[in-house]
TORKOL-4160 file (C-alpha; in steps of 0.2 Angstrom, whole numbers, padded with zeros to 4 digits, m for minus):
309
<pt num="1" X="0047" Y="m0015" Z="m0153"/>
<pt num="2" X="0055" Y="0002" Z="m0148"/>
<pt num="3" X="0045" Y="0012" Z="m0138"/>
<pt num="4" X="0053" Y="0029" Z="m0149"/>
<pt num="5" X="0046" Y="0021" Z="m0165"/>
<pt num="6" X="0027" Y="0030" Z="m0173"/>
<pt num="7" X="0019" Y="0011" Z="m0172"/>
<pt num="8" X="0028" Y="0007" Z="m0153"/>
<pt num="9" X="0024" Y="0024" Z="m0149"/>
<pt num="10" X="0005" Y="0020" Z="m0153"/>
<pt num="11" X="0005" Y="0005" Z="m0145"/>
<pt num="12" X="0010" Y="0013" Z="m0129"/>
<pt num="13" X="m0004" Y="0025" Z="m0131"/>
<pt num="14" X="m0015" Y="0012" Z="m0134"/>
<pt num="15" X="m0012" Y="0003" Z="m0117"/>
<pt num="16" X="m0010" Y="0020" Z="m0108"/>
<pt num="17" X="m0029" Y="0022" Z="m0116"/>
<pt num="18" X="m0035" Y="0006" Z="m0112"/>
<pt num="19" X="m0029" Y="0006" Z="m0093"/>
<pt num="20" X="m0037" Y="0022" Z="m0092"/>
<pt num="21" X="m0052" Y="0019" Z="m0098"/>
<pt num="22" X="m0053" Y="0002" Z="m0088"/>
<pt num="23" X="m0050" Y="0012" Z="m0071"/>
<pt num="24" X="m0064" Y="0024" Z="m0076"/>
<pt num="25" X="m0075" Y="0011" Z="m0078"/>
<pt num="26" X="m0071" Y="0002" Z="m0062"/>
<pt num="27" X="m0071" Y="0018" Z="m0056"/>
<pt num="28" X="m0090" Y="0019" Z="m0060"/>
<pt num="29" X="m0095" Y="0003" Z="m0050"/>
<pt num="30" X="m0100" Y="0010" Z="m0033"/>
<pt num="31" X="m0108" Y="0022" Z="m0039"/>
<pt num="32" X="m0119" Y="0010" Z="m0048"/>
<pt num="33" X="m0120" Y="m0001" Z="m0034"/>
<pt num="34" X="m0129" Y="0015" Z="m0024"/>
<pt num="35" X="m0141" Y="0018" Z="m0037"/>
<pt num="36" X="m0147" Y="0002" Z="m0037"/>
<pt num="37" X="m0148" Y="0002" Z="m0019"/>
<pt num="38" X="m0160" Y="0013" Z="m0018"/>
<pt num="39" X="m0172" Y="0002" Z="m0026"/>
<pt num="40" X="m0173" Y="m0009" Z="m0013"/>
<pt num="41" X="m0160" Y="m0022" Z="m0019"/>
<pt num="42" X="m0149" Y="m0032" Z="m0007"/>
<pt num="43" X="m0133" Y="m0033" Z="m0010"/>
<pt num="44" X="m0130" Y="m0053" Z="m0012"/>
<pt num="45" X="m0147" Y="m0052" Z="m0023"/>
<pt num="46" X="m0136" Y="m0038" Z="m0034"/>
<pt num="47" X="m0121" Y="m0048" Z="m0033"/>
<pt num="48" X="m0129" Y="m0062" Z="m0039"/>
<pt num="49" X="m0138" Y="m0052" Z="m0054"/>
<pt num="50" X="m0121" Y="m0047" Z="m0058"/>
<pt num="51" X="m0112" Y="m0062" Z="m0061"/>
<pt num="52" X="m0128" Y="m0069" Z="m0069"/>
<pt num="53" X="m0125" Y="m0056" Z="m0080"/>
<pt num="54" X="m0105" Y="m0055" Z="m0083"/>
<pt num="55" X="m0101" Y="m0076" Z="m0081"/>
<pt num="56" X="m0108" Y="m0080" Z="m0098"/>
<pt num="57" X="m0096" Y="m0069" Z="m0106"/>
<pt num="58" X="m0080" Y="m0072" Z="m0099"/>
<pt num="59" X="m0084" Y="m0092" Z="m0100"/>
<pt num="60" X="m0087" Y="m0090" Z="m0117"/>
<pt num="61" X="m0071" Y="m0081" Z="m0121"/>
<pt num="62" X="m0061" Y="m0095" Z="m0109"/>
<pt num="63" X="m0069" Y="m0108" Z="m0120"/>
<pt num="64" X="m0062" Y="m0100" Z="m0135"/>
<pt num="65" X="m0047" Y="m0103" Z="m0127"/>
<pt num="66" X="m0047" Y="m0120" Z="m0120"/>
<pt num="67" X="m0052" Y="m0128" Z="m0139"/>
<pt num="68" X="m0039" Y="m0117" Z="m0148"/>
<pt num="69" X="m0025" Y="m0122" Z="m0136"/>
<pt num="70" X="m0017" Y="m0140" Z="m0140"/>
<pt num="71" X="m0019" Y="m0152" Z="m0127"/>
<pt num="72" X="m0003" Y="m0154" Z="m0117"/>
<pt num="73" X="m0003" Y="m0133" Z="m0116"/>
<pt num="74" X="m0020" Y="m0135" Z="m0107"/>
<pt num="75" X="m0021" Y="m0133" Z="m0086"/>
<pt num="76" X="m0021" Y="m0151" Z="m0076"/>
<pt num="77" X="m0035" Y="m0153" Z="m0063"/>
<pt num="78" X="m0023" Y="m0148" Z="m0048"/>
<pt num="79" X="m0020" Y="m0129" Z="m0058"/>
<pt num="80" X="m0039" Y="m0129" Z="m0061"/>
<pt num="81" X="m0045" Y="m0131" Z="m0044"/>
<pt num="82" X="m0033" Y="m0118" Z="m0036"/>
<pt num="83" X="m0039" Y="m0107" Z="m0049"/>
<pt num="84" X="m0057" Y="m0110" Z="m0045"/>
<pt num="85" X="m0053" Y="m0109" Z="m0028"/>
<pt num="86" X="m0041" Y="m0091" Z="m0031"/>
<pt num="87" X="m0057" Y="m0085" Z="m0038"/>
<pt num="88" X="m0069" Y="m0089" Z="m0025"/>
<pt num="89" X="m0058" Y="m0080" Z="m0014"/>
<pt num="90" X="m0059" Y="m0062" Z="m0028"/>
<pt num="91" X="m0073" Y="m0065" Z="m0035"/>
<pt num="92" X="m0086" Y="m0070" Z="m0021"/>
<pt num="93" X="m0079" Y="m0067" Z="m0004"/>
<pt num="94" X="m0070" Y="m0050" Z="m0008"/>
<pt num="95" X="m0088" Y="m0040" Z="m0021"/>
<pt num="96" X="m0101" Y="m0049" Z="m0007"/>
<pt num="97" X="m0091" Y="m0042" Z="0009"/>
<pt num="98" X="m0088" Y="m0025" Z="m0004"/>
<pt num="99" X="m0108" Y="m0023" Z="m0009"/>
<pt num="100" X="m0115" Y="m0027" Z="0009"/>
<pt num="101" X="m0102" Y="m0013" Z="0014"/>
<pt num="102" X="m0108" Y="0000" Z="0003"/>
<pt num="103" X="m0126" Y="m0002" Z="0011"/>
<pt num="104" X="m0121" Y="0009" Z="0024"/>
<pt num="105" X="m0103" Y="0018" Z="0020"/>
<pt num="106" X="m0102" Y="0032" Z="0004"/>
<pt num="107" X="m0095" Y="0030" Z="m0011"/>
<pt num="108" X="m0079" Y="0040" Z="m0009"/>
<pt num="109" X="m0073" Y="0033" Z="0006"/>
<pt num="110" X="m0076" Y="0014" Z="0000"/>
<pt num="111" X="m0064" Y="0018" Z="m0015"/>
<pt num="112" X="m0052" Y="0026" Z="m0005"/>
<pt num="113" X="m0052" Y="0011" Z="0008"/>
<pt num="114" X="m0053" Y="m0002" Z="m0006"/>
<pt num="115" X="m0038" Y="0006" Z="m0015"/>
<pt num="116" X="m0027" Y="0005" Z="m0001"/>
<pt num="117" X="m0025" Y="m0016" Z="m0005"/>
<pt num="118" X="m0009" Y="m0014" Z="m0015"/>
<pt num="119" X="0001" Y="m0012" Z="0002"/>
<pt num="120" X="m0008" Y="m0025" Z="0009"/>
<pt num="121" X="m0001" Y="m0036" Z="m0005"/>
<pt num="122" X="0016" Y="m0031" Z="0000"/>
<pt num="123" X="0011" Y="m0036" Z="0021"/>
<pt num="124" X="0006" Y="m0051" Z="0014"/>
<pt num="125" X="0019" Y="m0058" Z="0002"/>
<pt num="126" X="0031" Y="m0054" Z="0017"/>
<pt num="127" X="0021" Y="m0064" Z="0030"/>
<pt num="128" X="0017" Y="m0078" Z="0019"/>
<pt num="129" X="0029" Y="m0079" Z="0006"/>
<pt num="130" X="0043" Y="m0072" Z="0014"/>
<pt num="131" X="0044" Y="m0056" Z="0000"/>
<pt num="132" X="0056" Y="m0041" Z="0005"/>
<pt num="133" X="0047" Y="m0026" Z="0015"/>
<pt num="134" X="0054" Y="m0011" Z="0005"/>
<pt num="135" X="0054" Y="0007" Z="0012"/>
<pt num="136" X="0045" Y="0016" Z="0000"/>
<pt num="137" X="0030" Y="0004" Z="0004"/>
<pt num="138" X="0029" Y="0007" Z="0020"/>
<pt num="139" X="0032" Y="0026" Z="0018"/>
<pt num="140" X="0016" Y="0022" Z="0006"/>
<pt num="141" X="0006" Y="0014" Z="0015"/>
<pt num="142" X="0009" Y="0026" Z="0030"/>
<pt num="143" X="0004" Y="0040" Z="0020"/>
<pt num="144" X="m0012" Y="0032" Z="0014"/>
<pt num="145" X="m0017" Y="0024" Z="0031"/>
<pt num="146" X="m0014" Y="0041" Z="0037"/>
<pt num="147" X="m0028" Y="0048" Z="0024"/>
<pt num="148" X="m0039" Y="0036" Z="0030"/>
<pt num="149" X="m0040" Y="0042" Z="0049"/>
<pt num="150" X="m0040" Y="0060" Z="0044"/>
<pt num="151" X="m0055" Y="0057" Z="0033"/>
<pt num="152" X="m0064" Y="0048" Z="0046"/>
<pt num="153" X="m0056" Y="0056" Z="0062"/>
<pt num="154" X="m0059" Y="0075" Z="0058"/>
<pt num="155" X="m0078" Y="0070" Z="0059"/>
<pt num="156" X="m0080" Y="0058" Z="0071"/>
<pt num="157" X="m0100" Y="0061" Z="0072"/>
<pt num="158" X="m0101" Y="0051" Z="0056"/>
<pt num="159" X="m0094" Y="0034" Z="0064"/>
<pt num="160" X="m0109" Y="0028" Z="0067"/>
<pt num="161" X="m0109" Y="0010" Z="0071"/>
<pt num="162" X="m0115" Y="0004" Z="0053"/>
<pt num="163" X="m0102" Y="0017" Z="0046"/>
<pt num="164" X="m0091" Y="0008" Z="0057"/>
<pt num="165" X="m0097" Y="m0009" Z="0052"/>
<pt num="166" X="m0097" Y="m0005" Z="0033"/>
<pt num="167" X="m0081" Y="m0002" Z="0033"/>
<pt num="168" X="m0075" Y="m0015" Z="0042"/>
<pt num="169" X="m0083" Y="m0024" Z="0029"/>
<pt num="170" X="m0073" Y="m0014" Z="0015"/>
<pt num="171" X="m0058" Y="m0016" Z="0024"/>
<pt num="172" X="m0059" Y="m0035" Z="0024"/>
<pt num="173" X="m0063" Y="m0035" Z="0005"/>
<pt num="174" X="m0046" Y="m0026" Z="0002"/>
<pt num="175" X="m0037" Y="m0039" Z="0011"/>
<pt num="176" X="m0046" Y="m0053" Z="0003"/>
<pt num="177" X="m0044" Y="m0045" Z="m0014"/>
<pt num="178" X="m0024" Y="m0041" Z="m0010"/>
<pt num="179" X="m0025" Y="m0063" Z="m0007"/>
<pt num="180" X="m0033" Y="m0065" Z="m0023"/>
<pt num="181" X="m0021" Y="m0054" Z="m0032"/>
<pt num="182" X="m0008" Y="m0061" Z="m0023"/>
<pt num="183" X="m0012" Y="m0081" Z="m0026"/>
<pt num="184" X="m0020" Y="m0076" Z="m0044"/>
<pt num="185" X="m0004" Y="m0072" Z="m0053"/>
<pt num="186" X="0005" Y="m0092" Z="m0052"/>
<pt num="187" X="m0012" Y="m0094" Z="m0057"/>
<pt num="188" X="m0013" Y="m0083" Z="m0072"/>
<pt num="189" X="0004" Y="m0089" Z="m0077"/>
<pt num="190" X="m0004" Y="m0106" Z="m0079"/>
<pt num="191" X="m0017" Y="m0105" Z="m0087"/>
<pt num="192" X="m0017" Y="m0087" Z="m0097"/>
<pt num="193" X="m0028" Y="m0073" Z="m0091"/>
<pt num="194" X="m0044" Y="m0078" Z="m0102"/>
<pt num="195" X="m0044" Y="m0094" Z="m0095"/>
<pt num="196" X="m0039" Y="m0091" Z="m0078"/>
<pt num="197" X="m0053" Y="m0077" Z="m0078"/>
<pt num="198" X="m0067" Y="m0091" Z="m0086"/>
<pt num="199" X="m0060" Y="m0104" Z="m0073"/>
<pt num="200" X="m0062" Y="m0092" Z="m0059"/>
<pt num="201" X="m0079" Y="m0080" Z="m0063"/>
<pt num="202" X="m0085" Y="m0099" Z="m0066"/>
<pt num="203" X="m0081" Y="m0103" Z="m0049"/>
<pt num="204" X="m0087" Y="m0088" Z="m0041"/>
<pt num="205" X="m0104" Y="m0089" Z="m0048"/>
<pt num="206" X="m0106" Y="m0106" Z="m0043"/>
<pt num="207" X="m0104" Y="m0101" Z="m0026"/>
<pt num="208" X="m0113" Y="m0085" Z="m0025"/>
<pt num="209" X="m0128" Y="m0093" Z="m0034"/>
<pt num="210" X="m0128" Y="m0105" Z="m0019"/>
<pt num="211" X="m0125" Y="m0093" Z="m0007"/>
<pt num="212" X="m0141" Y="m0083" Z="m0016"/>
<pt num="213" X="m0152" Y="m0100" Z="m0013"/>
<pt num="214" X="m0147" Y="m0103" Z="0004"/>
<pt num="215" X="m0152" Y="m0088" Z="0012"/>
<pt num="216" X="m0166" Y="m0079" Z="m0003"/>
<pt num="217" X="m0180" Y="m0086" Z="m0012"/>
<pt num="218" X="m0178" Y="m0084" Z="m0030"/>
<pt num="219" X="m0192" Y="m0070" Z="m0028"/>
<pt num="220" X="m0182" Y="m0060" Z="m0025"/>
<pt num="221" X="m0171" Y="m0060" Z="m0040"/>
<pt num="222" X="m0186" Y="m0051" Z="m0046"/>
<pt num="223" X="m0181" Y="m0033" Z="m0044"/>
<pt num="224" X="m0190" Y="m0017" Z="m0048"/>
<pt num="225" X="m0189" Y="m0012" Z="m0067"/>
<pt num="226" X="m0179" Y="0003" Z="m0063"/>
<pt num="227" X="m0165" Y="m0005" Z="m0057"/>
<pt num="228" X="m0163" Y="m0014" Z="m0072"/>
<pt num="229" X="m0153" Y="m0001" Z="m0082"/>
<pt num="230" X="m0141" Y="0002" Z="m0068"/>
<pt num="231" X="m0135" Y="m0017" Z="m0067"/>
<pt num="232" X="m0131" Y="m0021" Z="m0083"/>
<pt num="233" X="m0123" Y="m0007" Z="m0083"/>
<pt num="234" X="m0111" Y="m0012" Z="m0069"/>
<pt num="235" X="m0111" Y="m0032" Z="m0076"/>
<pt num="236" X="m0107" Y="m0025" Z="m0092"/>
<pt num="237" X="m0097" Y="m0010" Z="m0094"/>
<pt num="238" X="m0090" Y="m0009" Z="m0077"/>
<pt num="239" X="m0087" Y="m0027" Z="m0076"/>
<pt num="240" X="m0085" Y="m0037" Z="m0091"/>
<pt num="241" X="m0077" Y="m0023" Z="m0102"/>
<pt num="242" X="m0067" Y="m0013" Z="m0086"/>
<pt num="243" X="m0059" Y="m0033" Z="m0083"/>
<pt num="244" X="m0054" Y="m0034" Z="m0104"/>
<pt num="245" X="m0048" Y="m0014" Z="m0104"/>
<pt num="246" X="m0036" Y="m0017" Z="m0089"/>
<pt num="247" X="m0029" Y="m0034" Z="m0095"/>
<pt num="248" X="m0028" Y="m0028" Z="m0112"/>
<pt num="249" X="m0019" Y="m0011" Z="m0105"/>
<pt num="250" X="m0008" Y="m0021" Z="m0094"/>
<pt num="251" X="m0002" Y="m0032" Z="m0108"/>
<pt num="252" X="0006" Y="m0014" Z="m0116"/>
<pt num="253" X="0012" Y="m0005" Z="m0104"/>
<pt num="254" X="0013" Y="m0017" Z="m0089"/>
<pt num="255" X="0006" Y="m0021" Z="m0072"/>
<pt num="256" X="0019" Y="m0004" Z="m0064"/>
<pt num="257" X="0010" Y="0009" Z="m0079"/>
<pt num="258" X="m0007" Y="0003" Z="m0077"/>
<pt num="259" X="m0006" Y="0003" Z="m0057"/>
<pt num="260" X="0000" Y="0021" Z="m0056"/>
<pt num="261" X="m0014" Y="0024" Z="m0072"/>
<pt num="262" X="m0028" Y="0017" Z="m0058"/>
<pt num="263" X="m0025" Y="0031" Z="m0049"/>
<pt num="264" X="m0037" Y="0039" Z="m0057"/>
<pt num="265" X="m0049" Y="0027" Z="m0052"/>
<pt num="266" X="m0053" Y="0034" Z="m0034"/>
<pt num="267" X="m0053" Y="0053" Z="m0040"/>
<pt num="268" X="m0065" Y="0047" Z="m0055"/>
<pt num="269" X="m0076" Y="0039" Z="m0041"/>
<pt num="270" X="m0076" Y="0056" Z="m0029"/>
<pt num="271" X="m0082" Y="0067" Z="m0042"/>
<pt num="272" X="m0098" Y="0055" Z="m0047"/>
<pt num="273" X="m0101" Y="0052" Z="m0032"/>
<pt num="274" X="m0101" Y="0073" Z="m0027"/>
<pt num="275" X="m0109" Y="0075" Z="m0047"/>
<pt num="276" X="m0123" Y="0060" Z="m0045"/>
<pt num="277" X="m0125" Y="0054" Z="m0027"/>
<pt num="278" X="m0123" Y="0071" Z="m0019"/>
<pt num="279" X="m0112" Y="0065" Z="m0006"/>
<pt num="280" X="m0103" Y="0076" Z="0003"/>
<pt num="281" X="m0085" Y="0085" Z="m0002"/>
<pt num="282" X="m0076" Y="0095" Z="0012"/>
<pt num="283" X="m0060" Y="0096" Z="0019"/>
<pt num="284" X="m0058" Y="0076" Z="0028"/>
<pt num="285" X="m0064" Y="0071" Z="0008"/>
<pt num="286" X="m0050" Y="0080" Z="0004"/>
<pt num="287" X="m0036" Y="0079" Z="0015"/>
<pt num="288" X="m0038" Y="0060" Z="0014"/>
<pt num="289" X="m0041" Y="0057" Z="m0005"/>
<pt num="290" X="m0025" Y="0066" Z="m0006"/>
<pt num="291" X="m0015" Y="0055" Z="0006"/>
<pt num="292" X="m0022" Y="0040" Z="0000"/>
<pt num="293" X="m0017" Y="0045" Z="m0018"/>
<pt num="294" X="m0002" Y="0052" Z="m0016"/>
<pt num="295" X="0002" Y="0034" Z="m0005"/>
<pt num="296" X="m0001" Y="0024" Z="m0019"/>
<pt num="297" X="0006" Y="0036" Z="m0031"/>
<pt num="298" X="0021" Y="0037" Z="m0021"/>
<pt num="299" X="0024" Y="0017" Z="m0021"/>
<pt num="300" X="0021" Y="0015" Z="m0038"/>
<pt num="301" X="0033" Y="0028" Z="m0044"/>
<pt num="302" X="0048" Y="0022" Z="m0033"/>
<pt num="303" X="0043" Y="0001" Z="m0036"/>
<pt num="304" X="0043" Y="0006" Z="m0055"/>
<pt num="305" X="0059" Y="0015" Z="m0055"/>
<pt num="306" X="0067" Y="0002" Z="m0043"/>
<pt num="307" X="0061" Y="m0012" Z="m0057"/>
<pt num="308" X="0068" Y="m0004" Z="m0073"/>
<pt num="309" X="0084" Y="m0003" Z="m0063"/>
């Protein structure tokens, strides 16, 4: 299909829109996550109501597609436990160490930390897959690392130690989410996204749910009614229908378009979290949102053109 044609024309629209709109939502989940909060609710005890919530779906659309593939086109066992292992790792690991994080650090500065996991990608396919180091990722990552100590440095009364902690925290989950992204896609070519995302959000659950009876009594999935509306918000919309948007998105324009598309995601997340949360927006906010954006923009630009060449 030419991209110059009305209908291949539309159909990059579509996906432009559909990346979009997926960022937006993703966009929307810390916030949600501190408005729950302030409830009273735990983060493993919202992590667990949030995959409680979004597993059903995504196993019922991997179902689908198990029965509607033929037999000798489905995933051996070997494929299906790195999968569920792969998922564990994105799915579990990286959202718990993310939501205990956001107990104690904002909004802005978690998506801004968070979004810096695309040059750990690169760091890691280099150490443990021997992938090239190219220039403009570093020069990226510089700039966004860069971001990262102005927006903290320039106000060093805020590093308290459960700022500090938080963080931590939040820094960890990129680097386990850069893992999953890393080991997800021989994965993803496997099985298909649908399944791979069943298999995975399958096996994550499992292993929050047991992670949720080890340490909580089920008591405690009782949360106040008021928090109610704010998680299924975040299972459904920013979630289940952010994961489908993005894929979908991606499938259109490609993984390059819809990572310099997610850019959007952090400066959507500033702005409710200054409109809603009433955090604070002053100069470090700013010099470091602009770093970090303009790190990831600038990676994304150069690795695309570098690609189509």
């Amino acid at each position: 299909m030419s991209p110059e044609s009305p209908h291949g024309r539309r159909w990059l629209l579509t996906g432009f829109a559909l990346s979009a709109t997926g960022a937006m939502l993703f966009a929307g989940k810390s916030i949600l996550v501190k408005l729950v909060y302030v409830h009273h609710v735990d983060s493993t005890t919202l992590v667990t109501l949030r995959m409680a919530l979004a597993m059903p779906i995504f196993v019922a659309v991997g179902w689908r597609d198990w029965r509607s593939r033929p037999a000798e086109l489905r995933p051996d066992r070997q494929t299906i436990g790195l999968a569920m292992l792969v998922g564990i790792l994105g799915y579990y690991v990286s959202s718990w160490l993310d939501f205990e994080g956001l107990e104690t650090v904002g909004a802005q500065q978690e998506r801004l930390i968070l979004f810096t996991y695309p040059f750990l990608v690169i760091l890691f396919g280099r150490v443990l897959l021997r992938h090239p180091l190219r220039p403009h990722a570093l020069a990226g990552a510089g700039l966004s690392y860069l971001g990262l100590i102005v927006m903290f440095g320039l106000e060093p009364v805020r590093l308290t130690p459960p700022v500090l902690t938080g963080s931590a925290l939040i820094m960890a989950s990129a680097g386990t989410f850069a893992l999953y992204q890393l080991f997800a896609r021989e994965m993803i070519v496997r099985c298909g996204a649908a399944l791979f995302t069943a298999i995975a959000m399958t096996a994550a659950g499992f292993a929050i749910f047991a992670h949720f009876l080890a340490t909580h009594e089920l008591s405690a999935l009782a949360v106040p009614a008021a928090a109610w509306p704010w998680i299924l918000i975040l299972a459904l919309l920013a979630t289940v229908a952010a994961s489908f948007a993005m894929s979908a998105g991606t499938a259109r324009i490609g993984a390059q378009g819809t990572a310099i598309i997610s850019t959007l995601s952090p400066a959507v997340t500033i702005i409710l979290a200054v409109a809603i949360l009433g955090e604070p927006f002053g100069a470090p906010e700013a010099i470091g949102t602009v770093c970090v954006l303009g790190g990831v923009a600038l990676f994304s630009l150069i690795e695309a053109r570098t690609r189509v060449r």
